[in-house]
N, C-alpha and C positions, 0 to 999 in steps of 0.2 A: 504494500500500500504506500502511496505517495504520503507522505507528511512532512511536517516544519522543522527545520532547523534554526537553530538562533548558533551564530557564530559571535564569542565577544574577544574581542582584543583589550589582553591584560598584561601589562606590565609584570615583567620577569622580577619578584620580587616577594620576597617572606609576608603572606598574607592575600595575596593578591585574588589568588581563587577563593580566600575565604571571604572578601568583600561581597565576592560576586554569590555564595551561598548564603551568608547573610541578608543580603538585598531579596532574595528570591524568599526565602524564609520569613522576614517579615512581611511578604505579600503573599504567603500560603501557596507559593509555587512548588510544587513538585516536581525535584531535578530526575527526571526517567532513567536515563543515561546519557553519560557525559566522555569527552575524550580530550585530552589535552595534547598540544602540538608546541612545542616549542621553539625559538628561534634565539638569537642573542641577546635584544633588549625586548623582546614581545613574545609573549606565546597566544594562542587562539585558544580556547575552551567554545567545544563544541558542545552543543545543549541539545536534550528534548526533555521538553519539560510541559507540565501540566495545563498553562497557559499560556501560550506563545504573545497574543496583544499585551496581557497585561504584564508578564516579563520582559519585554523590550519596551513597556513606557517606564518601567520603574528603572533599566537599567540605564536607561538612556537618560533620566531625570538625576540618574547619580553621574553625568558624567564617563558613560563606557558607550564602545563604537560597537555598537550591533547591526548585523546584519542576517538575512533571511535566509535558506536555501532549503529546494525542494530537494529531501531524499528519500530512498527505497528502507521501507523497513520489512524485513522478510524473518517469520518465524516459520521454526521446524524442529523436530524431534534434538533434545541435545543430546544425539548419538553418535558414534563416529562413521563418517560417510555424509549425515547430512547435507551439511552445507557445501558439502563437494559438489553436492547432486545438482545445486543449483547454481552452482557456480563455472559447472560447466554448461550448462545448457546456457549462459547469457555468455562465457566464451566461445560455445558454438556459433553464436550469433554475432560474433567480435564486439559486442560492448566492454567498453572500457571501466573497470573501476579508479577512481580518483582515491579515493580511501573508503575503508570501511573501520567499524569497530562496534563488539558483540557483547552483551551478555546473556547469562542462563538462571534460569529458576527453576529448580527442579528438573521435571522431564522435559521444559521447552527451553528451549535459545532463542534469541531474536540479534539478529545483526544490520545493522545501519550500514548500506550504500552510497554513496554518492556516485555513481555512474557518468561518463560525458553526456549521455541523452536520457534524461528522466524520464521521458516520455516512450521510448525506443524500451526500456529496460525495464517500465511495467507492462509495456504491451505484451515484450517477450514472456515474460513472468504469466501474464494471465492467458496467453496464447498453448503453453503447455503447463498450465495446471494440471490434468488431468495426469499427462506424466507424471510428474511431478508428488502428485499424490497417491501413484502408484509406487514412488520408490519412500518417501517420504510421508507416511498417513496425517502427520501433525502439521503439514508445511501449507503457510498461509502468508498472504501479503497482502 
């Protein structure tokens, strides 16, 4: 399934992510999953979170550079093989992944995409479901 990212650029710096979970806390956001990227003086914290509008007004009224992106969030069994399974079918199809980054709860995983064409890489996705749910019974996007 397509859904929101909030990407915020945070100064490399003891504290930094914890402004940015504080901020989201007292506006009762819920961080889903998060990934951090780092650079020399900036890292990016990638977000999904419970409420995308009101997390980028609150973060953006503190002062942080958010921005929006469309990515793939795909669940399936956390078994091993999984996420192969779909990861080849969207290399069959030569889409590109930009980055991705996963967690699991119990028997499911869910893993965030960003793809070069979002659009291209849920078509693919809902084009072979059916396969897909033959190798994968849990796998859903």
């Amino acid at each position: 399934m397509i859904i929101k990212q909030l990407s915020i650029f945070i100064e490399n710096r003891t504290g930094g992510i914890t402004d940015v979970a504080l901020i989201l806390s007292k506006n009762s956001i819920n961080m889903r999953a998060f990934s951090v990227a780092d650079g020399t003086e900036f890292g990016i914290l990638r977000l999904i979170v419970s409420d995308v509008e009101l997390a980028t007004k609150a973060l953006k009224e503190a002062n942080f550079k958010v921005g929006i992106t469309d990515v793939i969030c795909i669940s399936c069994p956390n078994t091993p093989g999984s996420l192969a399974v779909v990861l080849e079918t969207l290399a069959k199809e030569e889409i590109f992944i930009e980055y991705m980054y996963a967690y699991s709860d119990g028997n499911n995983a869910s893993t965030i995409i960003r793809p070069t064409d979002v659009q291209k890489c849920a078509a693919t996705l809902d084009n072979n479901r059916e396969d897909l749910l033959k190798l994968s019974p849990l796998y859903s996007f």
